[in-house]
C-alpha positions as CSV (number, residue, x, y, z in Angstrom):
1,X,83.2,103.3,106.8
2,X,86.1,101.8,105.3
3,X,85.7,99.3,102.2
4,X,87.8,96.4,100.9
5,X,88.0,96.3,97.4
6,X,90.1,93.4,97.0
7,X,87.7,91.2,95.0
8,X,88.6,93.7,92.4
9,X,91.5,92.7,90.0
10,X,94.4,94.5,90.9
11,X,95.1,95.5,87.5
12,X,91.9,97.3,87.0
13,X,91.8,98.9,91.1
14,X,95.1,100.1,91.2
15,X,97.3,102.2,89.3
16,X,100.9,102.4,89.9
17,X,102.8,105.3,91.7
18,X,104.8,105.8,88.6
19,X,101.2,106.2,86.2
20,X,98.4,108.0,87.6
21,X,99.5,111.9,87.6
22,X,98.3,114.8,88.8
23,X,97.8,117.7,86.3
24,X,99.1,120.6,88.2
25,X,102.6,121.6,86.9
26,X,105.3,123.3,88.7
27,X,106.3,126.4,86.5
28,X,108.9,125.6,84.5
29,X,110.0,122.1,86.3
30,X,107.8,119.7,84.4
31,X,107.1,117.5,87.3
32,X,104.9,114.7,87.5
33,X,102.5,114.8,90.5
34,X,100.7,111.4,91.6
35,X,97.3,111.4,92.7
36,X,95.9,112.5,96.6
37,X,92.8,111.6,96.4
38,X,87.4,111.9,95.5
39,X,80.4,111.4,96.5
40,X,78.8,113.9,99.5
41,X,76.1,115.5,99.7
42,X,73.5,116.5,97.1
43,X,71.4,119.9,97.2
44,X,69.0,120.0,94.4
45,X,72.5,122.4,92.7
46,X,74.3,125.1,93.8
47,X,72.1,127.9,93.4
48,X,74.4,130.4,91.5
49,X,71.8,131.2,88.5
50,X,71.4,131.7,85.1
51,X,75.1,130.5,83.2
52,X,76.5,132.4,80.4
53,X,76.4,129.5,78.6
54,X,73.3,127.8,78.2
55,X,72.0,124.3,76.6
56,X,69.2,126.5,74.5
57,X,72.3,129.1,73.4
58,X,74.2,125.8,71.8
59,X,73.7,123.9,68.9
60,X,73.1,120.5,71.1
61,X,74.2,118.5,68.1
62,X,75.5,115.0,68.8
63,X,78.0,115.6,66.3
64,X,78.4,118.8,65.8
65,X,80.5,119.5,62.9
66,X,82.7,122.5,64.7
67,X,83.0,122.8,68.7
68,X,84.0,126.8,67.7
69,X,80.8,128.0,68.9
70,X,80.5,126.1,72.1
71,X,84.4,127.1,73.1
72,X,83.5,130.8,72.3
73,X,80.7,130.7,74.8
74,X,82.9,128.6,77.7
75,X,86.3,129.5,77.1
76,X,85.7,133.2,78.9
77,X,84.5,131.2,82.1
78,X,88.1,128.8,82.4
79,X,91.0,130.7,84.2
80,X,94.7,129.7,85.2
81,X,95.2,129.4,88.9
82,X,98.8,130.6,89.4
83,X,99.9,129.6,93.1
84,X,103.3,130.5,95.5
85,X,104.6,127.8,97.6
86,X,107.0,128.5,100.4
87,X,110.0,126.9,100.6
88,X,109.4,125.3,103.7
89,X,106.2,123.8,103.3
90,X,107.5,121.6,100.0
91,X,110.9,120.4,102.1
92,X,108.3,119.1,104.9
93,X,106.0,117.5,102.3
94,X,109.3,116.3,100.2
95,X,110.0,114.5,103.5
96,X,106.8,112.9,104.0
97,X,106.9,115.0,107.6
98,X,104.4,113.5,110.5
99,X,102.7,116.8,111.4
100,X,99.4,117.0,109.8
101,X,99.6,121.0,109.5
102,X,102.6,120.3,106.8
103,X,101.5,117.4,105.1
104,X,97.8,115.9,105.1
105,X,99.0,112.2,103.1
106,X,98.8,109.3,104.7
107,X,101.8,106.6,104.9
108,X,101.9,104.4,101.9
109,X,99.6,107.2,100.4
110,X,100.0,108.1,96.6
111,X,100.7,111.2,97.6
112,X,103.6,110.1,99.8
113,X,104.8,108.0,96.9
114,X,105.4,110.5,94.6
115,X,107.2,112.4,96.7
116,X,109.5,109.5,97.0
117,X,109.6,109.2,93.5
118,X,110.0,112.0,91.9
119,X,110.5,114.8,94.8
120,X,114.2,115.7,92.8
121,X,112.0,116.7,89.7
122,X,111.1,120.0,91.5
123,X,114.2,121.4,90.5
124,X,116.7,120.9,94.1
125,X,118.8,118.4,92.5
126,X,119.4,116.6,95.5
127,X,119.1,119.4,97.6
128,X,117.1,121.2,100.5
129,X,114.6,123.4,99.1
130,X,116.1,126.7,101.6
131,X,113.5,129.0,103.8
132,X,113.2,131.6,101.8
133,X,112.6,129.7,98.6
134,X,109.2,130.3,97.1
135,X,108.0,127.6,94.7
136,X,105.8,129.1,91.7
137,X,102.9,126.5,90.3
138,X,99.9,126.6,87.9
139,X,96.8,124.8,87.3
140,X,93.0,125.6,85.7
141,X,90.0,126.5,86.8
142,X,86.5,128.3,86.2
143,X,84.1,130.5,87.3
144,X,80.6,129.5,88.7
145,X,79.0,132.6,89.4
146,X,79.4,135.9,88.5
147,X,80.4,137.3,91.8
148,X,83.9,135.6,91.7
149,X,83.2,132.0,92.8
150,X,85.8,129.7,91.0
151,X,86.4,126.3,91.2
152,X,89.5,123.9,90.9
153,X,91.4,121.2,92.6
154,X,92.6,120.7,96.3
155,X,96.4,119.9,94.8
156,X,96.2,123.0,92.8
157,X,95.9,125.2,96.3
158,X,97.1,123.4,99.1
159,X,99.5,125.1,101.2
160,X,99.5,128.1,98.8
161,X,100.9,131.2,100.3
162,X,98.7,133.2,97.4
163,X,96.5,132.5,95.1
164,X,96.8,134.4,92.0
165,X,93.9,134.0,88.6
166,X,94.1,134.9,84.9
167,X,91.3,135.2,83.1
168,X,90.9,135.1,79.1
169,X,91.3,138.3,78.4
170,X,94.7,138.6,80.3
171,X,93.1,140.5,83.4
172,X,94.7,139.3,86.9
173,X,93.0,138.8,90.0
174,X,94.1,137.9,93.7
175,X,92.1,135.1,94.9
176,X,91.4,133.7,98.1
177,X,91.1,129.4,99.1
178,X,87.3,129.5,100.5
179,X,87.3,125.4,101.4
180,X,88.9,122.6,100.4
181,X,87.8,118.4,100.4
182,X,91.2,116.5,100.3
183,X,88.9,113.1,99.5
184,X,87.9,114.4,96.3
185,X,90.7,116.8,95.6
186,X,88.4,119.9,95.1
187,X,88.4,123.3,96.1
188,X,86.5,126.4,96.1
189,X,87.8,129.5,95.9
190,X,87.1,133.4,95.4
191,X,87.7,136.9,93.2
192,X,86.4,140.0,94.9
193,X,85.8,143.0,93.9
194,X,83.6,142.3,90.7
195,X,80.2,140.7,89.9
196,X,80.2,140.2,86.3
197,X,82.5,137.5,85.5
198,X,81.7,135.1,82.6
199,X,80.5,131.6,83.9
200,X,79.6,128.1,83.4
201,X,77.3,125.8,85.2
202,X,77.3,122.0,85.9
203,X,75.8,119.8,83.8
204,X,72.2,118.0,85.6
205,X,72.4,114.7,83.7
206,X,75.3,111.9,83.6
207,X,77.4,111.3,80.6
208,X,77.1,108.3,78.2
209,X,80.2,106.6,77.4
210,X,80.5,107.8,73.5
211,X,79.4,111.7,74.4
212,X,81.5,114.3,72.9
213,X,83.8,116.0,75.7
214,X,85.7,119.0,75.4
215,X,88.7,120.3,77.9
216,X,89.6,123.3,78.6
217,X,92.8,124.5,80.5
218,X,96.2,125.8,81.6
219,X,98.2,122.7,80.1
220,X,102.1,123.4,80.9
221,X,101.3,126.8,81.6
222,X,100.6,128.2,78.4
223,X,97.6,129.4,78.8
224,X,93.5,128.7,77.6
225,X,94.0,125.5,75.8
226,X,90.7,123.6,74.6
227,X,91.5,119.5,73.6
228,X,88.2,117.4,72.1
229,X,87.2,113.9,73.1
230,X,84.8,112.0,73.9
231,X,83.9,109.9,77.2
232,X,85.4,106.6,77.5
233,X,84.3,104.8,81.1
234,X,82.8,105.9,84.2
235,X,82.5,104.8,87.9
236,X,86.6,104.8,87.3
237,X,88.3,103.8,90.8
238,X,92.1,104.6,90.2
239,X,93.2,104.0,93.9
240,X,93.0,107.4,95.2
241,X,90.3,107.6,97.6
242,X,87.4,105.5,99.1
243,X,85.1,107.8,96.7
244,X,86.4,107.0,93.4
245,X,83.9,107.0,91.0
246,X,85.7,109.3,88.1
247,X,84.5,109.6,84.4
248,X,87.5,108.2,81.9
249,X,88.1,110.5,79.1
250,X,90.2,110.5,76.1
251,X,90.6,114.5,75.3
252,X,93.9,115.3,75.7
253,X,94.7,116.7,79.0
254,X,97.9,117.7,80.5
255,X,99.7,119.0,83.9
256,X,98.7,121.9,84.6
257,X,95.2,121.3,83.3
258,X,94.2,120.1,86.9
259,X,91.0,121.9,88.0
260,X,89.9,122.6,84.7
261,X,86.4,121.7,83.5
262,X,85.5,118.9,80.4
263,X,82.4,120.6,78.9
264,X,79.1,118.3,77.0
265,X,78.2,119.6,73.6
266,X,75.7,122.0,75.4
267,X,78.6,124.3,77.1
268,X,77.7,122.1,80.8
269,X,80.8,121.2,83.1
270,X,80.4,117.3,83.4
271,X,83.7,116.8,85.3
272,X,86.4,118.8,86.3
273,X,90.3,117.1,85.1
274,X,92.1,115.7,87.7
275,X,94.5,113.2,86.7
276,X,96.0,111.1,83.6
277,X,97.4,107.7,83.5
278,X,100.8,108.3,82.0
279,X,104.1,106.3,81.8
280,X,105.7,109.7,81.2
281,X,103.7,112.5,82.8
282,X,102.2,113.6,79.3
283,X,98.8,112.9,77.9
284,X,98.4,109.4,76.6
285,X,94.8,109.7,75.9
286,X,93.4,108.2,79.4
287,X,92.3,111.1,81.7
288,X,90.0,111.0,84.6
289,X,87.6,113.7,85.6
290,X,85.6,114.4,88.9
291,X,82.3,113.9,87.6
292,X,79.6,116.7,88.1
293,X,77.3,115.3,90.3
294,X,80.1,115.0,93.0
295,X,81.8,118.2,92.8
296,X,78.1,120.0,93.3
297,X,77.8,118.1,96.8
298,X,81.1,119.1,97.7
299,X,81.4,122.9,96.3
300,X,78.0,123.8,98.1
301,X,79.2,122.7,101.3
302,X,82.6,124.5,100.8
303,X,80.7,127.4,99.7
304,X,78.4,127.3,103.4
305,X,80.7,125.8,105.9
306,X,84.4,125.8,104.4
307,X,84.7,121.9,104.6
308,X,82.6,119.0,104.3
309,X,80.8,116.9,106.5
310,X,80.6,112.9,105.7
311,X,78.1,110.5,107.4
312,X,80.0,107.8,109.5
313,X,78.4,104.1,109.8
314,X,81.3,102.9,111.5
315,X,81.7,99.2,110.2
316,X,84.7,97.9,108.3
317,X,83.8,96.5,105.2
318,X,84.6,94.6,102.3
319,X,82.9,93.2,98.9
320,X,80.9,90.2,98.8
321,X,83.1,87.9,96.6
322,X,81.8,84.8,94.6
323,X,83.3,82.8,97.1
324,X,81.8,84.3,100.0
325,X,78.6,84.3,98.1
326,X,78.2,80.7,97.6
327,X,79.0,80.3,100.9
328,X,76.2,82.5,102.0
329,X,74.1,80.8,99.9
330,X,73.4,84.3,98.5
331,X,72.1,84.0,94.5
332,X,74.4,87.0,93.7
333,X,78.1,88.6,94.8
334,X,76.7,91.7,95.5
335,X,77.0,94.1,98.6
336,X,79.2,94.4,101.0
337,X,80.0,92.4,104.3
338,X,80.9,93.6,107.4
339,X,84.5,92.6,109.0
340,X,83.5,94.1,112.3
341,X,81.7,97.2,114.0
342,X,83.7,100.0,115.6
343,X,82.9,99.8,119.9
344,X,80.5,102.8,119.9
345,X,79.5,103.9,116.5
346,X,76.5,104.0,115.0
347,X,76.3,100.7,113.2
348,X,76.9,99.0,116.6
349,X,74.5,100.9,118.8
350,X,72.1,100.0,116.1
351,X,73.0,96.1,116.3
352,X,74.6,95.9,112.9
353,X,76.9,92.7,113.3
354,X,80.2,90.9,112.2
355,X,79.4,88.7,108.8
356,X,76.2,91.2,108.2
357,X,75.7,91.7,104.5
358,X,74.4,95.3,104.0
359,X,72.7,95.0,100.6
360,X,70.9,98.1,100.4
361,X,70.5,101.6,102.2
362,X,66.5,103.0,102.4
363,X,65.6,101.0,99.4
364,X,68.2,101.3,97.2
365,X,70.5,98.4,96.1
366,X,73.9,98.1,97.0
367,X,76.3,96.5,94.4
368,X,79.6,96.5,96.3
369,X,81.7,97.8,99.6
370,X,82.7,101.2,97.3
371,X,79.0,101.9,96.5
372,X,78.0,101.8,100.4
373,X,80.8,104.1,101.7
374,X,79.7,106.5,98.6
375,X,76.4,106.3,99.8
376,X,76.9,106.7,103.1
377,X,79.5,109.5,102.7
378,X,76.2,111.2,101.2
379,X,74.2,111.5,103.8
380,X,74.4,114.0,106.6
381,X,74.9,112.9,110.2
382,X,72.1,112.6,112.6
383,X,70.2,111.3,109.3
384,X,68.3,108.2,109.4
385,X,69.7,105.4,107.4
386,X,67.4,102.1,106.9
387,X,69.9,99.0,106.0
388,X,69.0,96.3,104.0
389,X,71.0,93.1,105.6
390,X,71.3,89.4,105.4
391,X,72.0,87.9,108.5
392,X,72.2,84.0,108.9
393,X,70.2,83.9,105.4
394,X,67.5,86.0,106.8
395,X,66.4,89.2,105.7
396,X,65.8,92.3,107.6
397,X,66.3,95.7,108.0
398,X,68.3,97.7,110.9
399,X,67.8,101.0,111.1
400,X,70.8,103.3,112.1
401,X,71.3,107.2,113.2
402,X,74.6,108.4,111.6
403,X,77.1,109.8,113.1
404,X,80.1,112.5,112.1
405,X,82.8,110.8,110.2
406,X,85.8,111.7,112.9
407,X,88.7,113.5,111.6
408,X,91.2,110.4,111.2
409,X,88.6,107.9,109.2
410,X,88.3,111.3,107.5
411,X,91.9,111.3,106.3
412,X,92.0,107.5,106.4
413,X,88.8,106.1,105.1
414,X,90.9,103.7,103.0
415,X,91.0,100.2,103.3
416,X,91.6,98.9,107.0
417,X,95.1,97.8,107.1
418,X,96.4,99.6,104.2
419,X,96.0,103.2,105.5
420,X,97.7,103.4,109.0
421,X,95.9,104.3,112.0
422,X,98.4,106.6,114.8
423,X,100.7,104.6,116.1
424,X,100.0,101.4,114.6
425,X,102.6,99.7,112.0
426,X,102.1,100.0,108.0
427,X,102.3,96.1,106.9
428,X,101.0,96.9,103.5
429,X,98.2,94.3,103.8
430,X,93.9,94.4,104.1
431,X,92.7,91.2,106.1
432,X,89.2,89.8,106.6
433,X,88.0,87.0,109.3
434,X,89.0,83.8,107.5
435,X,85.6,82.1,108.3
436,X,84.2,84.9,105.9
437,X,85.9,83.6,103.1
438,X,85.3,80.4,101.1
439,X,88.1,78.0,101.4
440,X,90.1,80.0,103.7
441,X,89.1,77.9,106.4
442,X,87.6,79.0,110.0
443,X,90.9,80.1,112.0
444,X,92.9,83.1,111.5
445,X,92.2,85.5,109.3
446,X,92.9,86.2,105.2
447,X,95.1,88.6,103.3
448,X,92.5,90.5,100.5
449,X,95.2,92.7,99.7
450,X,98.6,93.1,99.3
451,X,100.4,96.6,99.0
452,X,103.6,95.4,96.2
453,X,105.6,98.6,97.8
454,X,104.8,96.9,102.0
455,X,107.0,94.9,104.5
456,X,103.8,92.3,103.7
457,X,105.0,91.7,100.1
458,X,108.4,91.7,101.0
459,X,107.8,89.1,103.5
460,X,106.0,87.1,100.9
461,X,102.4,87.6,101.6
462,X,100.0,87.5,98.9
463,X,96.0,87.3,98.7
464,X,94.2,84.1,100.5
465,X,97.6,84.0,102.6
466,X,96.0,83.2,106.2
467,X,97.3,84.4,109.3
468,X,96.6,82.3,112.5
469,X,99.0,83.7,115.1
470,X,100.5,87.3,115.0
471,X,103.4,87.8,117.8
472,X,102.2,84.7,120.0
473,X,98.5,85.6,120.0
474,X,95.7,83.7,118.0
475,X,93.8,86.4,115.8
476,X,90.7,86.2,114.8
477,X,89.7,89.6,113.0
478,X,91.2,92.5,111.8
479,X,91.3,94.4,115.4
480,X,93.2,91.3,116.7
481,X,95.9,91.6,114.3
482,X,96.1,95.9,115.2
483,X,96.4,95.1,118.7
484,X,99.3,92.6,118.5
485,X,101.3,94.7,116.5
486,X,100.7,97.7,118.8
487,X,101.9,96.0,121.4
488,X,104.8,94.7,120.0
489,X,105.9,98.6,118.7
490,X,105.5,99.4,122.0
491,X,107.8,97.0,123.5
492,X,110.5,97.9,121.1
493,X,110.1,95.8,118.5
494,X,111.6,95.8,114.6
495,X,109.8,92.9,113.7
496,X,107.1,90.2,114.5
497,X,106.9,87.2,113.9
498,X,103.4,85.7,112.2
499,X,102.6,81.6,112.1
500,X,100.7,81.5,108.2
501,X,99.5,79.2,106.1
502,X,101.4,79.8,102.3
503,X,100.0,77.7,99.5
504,X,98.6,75.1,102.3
505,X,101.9,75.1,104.3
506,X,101.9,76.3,108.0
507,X,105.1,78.2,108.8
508,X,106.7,81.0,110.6
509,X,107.2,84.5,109.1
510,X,109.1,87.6,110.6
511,X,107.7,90.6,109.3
512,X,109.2,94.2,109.7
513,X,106.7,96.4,111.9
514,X,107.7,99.2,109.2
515,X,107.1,102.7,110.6
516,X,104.3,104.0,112.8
């Protein structure tokens, strides 16, 4: 499932390449790393027993007048994860290489971005990172059971050639990558050889927005480092992922405190640091943390199968505006509407249709396109999912077997157009059927997003542009508008020309087909 969140203001949806960073640091090289990438499934917890640290050992104090005691009990749990990188593997990510064993970021991708952006910062200069090269980096993390199982983030990891942990006391361990989730940037991994290793436990509860927080971490590689705050927003969507739902701090974090955990007043993990929105690559006060709830779906899968499994619906979706709304004649903008089905999935074979509006899954409201991929993404496939749609103004509910999420909506469960499919050209641009929208009129279909970096932009489009033709062809959906330009990259072709309507004016537009 694949939402369009372009209802949401730009401003407050999508953060720039140059401001949302990464916290990993590369030793020594203070570079700036921009975001990858986020809710699964949900045992009852992770089943790793009684924590070192528990709510009854604490003080529980809203405002406690020292955070000494808590640290003392949590601090021994929080360990730098020290990581060797060949050579090789950061020249083919530098240069944004096709082959998904080198690099696993889309086109357009955050990821991909930064690498255009700040790739010199790793220290080449302008030059070839050689073969032989091996590029030392460090981030945070923290025990969750006593026999060894630590968690941090995907970033922290990836591609490591070795995995290498320190704990508090200065002891070093080898440590090996048991699974990691690219959507939500987590990973699992493992110490052996001991069973009596200080540890911490998630928190069961949500945050309030005013709770104390406090970080711990690896900031700059200098080792435990412990920052108080308290929590500043949740349900956070930053652009990284379709599962964005992060908790906003405002305790200082830092590069190199990615993977580390934010801690309640009772010593309970409620998020684990992932990123900061930074003009400069330090600590401005706005951090975002994976919040608790979603890294215990995800680590208990890594922990029994080494990856994780997502339901798949197989709709494209986008929110229910006002506009679309009131032309509905729905009482409320909320859920999400379907674009179109996918030929075969699940939400087809079930009936779900074109201009559905899926309001709620087995009883529980929907509010928006984001919520319903979460939910979805929950659940496991084969599972029975009963979806609460509007159709012609009439109520009813479809009920639909899930399927597997395959491997490319997997790595591209983004928004439709924005996150290219093999093969097919990056505009920089998320459409919806025109008739779907209010005032768009009933040919062609709409632009709900524009990517400011695209061949789109550059071409001029902007949101509530209309496209009516694309290379010759009258489109009528988003699936019309693939095809064309598939067909025109395989004939050869640097650019295709769109009929639009701009501001109420019909005209012709060339657009580059940008790269495939």
């Amino acid at each position: 499932m694949t939402p369009n969140n372009s209802a949401e203001p730009q401003k407050a949806r999508k953060l720039t390449a140059r401001r949302v960073a990464l916290l990993a640091s590369v030793a020594g090289l203070g570079a700036a790393v921009l975001i990858a990438g986020p809710s699964f499934y949900r045992p009852a917890d992770v089943g790793f027993g009684t924590p070192a640290a528990s709510a009854a050992e604490t003080t529980g104090l809203p405002h406690p007048a020292s955070f000494a005691d808590i640290v003392a009990k949590v601090k021994p749990a929080v360990i730098s994860v020290r990581v060797k990188i060949e050579g090789a593997q950061l020249s083919a990510l530098r240069h944004h290489s096709s082959d998904d064993e080198l690099i696993p970021f889309a086109q357009g991708s955050p990821m991909q971005k930064f690498f255009q952006q700040f790739g010199d910062q790793f220290g080449f200069n302008g030059q070839e990172p050689q073969m032989h090269q091996t590029i030392v980096g460090e981030g945070s993390g923290f025990f969750i059971s006593p026999d060894g199982y630590a968690v941090t983030n995907n970033h922290v990891v990836d591609h490591a050639k070795s995995v290498q942990v320190t704990t508090a006391d200065g002891s070093i361990y080898t440590a090996k990558v048991v699974g990691t989730d690219p959507k939500t940037d987590l990973a699992l991994i493992k110490v052996e050889g001991k069973n009596d290793f200080p540890y911490v436990q998630f928190a069961q509860h949500e945050p309030r927005i005013g709770d104390w927080v406090i970080a711990v971490g690896n900031p700059f590689g200098l080792g435990g480092t412990v920052t108080a705050g308290i929590v500043s927003a949740e349900g956070r969507n930053i652009g990284a992922g379709p599962y964005d739902d992060y908790i906003q701090i405002d305790a200082p974090i830092n590069k190199g405190n990615s993977g580390g955990p934010a801690f309640d007043v009772d010593g309970n993990v409620i998020g684990i640091n992932t990123a900061i929105y930074s003009p400069s690559g330090g600590s401005v006060g706005i951090g975002f943390d994976i919040p608790a709830d979603t890294a215990q779906r995800v680590i208990a899968q890594l922990k029994a199968h080494g990856s994780v499994t997502r339901g798949w619906l197989g709709v494209q979706i986008q929110p229910v505006t006002a506009g679309i709304a009131d032309s509905l004649g729905l009482k409320k903008a909320t859920g999400a509407i379907v674009d179109s089905t996918q030929d075969g999935s699940p939400a087809a074979k079930a009936g779900v249709q074109t201009g559905d509006v899926i309001t709620g899954v087995n009883g529980a409201p929907v509010k928006n396109a984001r919520e319903l991929a979460r939910t979805i993404a929950t659940m496991q496939p084969d599972s029975t999912a009963k979806l609460d749609i509007l159709r012609n103004g009439q109520s009813q509910t479809v009920t639909v077997t899930l399927g597997k999420m395959p491997n490319e909506q997997q790595a591209n469960a983004g928004n439709e157009m924005q996150t290219p499919r093999h093969g097919v050209p990056h505009l920089g641009l998320s459409v919806a059927p025109a008739a779907t929208v209010a005032g768009a009129g009933g040919k062609g279909v709409v632009v709900t997003a524009v990517d400011p970096n695209g061949p789109a932009a550059d071409a001029g489009f902007k949101v509530g542009t209309v496209i009516l033709d694309v290379g010759g062809k009258a489109v009528g959906n988003a699936g019309d508008v693939i095809t064309a330009l598939q067909d025109a990259k395989a004939r050869g072709k640097h650019d295709i020309l769109m009929r639009v309507q701009i501001d109420g004016a019909t005209r012709f537009v060339a657009v580059p087909l940008g790269n495939a």
